[in-house]
C-alpha positions in Angstrom: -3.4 21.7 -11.0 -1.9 23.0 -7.7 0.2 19.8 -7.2 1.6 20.1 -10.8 2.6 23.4 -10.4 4.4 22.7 -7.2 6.6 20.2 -9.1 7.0 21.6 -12.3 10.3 23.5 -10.6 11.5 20.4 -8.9 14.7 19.0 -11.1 17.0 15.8 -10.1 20.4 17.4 -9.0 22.3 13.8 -9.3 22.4 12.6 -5.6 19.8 10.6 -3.4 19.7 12.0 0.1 17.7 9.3 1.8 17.9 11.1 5.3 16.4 14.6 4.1 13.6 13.4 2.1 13.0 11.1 5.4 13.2 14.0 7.4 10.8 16.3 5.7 8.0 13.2 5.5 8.3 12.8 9.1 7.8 16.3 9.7 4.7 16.3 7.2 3.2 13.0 9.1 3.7 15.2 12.2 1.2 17.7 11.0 -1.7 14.8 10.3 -4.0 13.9 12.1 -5.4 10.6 10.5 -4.7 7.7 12.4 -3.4 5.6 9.6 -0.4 7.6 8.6 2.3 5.7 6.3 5.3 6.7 4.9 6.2 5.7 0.7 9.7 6.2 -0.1 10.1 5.9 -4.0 14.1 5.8 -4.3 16.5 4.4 -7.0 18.0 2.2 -4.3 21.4 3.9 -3.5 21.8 6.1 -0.8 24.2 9.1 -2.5 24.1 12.1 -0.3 25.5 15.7 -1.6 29.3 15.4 -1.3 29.4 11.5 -0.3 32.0 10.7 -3.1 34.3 13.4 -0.3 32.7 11.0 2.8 35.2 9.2 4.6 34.0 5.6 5.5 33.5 6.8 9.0 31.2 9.6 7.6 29.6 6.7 5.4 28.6 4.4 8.3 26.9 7.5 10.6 25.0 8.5 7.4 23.7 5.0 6.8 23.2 5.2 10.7 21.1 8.4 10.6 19.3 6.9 7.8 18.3 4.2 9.7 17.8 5.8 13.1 14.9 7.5 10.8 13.5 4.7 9.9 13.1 3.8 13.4 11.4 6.6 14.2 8.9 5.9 11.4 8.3 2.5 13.6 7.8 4.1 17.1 5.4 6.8 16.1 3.4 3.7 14.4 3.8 5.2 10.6 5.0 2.2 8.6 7.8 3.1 6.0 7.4 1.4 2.9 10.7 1.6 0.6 10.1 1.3 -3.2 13.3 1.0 -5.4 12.4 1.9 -9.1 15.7 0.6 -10.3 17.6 -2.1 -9.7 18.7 -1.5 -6.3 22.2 -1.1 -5.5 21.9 -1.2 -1.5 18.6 -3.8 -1.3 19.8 -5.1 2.0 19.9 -1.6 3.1 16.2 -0.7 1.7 15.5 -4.6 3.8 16.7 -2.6 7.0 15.2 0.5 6.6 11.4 -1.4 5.9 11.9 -3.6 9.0 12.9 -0.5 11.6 9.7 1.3 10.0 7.4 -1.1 10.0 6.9 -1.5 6.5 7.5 -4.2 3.5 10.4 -3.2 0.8 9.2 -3.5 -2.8 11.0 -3.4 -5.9 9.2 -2.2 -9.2 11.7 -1.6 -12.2 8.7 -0.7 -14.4 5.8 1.8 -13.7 2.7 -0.7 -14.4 4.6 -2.4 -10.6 3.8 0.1 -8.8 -0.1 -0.3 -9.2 0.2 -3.4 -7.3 2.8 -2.3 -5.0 0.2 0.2 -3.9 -2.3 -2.3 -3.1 -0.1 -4.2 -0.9 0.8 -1.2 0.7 -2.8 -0.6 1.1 -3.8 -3.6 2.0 -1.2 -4.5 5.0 -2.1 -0.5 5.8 -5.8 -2.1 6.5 -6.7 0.4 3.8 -7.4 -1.8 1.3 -10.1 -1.3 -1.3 -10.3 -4.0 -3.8 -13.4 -4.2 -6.8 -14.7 -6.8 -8.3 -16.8 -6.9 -11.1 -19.1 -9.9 -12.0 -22.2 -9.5 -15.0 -23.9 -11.6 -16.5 -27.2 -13.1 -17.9 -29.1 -16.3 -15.6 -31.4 -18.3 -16.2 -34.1 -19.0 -13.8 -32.7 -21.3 -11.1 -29.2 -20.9 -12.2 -26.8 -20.3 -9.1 -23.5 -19.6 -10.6 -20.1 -19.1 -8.0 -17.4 -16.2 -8.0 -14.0 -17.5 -6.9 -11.1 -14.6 -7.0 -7.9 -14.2 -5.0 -7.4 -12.1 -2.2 -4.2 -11.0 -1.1 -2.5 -12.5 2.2 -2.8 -9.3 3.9 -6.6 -8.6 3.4 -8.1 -8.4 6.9 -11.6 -7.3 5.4 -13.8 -8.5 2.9 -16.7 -6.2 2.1 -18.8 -7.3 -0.8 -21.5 -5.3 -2.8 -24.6 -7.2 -4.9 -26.4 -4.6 -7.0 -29.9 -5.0 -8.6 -30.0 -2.4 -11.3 -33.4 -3.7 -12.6 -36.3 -6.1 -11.5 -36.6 -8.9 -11.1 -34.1 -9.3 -8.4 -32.2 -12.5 -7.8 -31.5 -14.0 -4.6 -27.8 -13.5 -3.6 -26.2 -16.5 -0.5 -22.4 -15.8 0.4 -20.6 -18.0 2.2 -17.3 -17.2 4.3 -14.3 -19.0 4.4 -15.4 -21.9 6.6 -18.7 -22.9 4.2 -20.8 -20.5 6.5 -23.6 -18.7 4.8 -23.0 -14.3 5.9 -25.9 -12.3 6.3 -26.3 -8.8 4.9 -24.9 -6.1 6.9 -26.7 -3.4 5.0 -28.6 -2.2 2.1 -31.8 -1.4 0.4 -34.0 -2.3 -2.5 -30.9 -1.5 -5.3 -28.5 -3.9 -3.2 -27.1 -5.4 -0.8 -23.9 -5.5 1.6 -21.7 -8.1 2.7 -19.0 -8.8 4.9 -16.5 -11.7 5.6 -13.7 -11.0 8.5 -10.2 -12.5 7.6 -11.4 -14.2 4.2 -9.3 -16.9 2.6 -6.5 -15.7 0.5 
């Protein structure tokens, strides 16, 4: 509720100013005190200052060069910046430029249900990833079925959860990448908890 009333009174005024909205989440990742701080910059891919029809080219260039500059700084302080164009980008070697001097990955998603998966990459080369998967069904006694599912490249962590909502229980073997059977790392008499460093993709 707070958050919506906070926007409600923010309106587009027709220009993109790349270098304030960079300026204002560097100040805001200034005040954190997380470790894993990352910048999202949703933009419609054209850098379009107030005034910048008036720019001369020269003014052009040293805007696209503070812009940039920011990005950099998003790179030294160790806060990836990760650019998201929701349009067809106008500038997308620019956007290229301002992920590589943060750190980041640039992504374009033209259509909402994008960003969903955007977001997990993000999350995912972040080392914050959080991925669910879901798998139900009825056995038979002695039936040992498998669970194959992709991971994305930049998974560093696989942690996998077996739950036993009812008795009896069924034995549960996961294997790693390399064929090698994984112990539990945790868990009690409703399930147990796996977990596979740099799994397969």
């Amino acid at each position: 509720a707070d958050i919506k009333t906070k926007l409600r009174p923010v309106t587009p005024d027709g220009n993109t100013n790349m270098r304030a909205g960079l300026e204002a989440a560097l100040a805001e990742l200034g005040k954190a005190s997380n470790p894993n701080r990352v910048g999202i910059f949703l933009t419609d891919g054209e850098l379009h200052p107030p005034d910048w029809e008036n720019f001369s080219a020269e003014e052009q260039e040293a805007e696209r060069t503070a812009v940039l500059a920011l990005a950099g700084s998003f790179g030294e302080s160790e806060w990836d910046l990760y650019p998201i164009s929701l349009a067809s980008a106008v500038e997308p070697e620019f956007l290229r430029k301002l992920a590589e001097g943060g750190g980041g990955l640039y992504r374009e998603a033209p259509q909402a249900a994008d960003l969903t998966l955007v977001f997990q990459e993000i999350f995912a080369a972040s080392k914050l990833d959080v991925f669910e998967v879901l798998f139900s069904d009825c056995l038979t006694p002695g039936e040992a079925p498998s669970l194959t599912f992709p991971l994305h490249q930049f998974v560093s962590t696989l942690s996998l959860f077996a739950t036993y909502p009812s008795d009896p229980r069924p034995a549960v073997t996961v294997a790693g990448p390399d064929g090698e059977l994984v112990a539990p790392t945790g868990g009690d008499a409703r399930y147990d908890a796996f977990r596979i460093e740099a799994p397969a993709s």
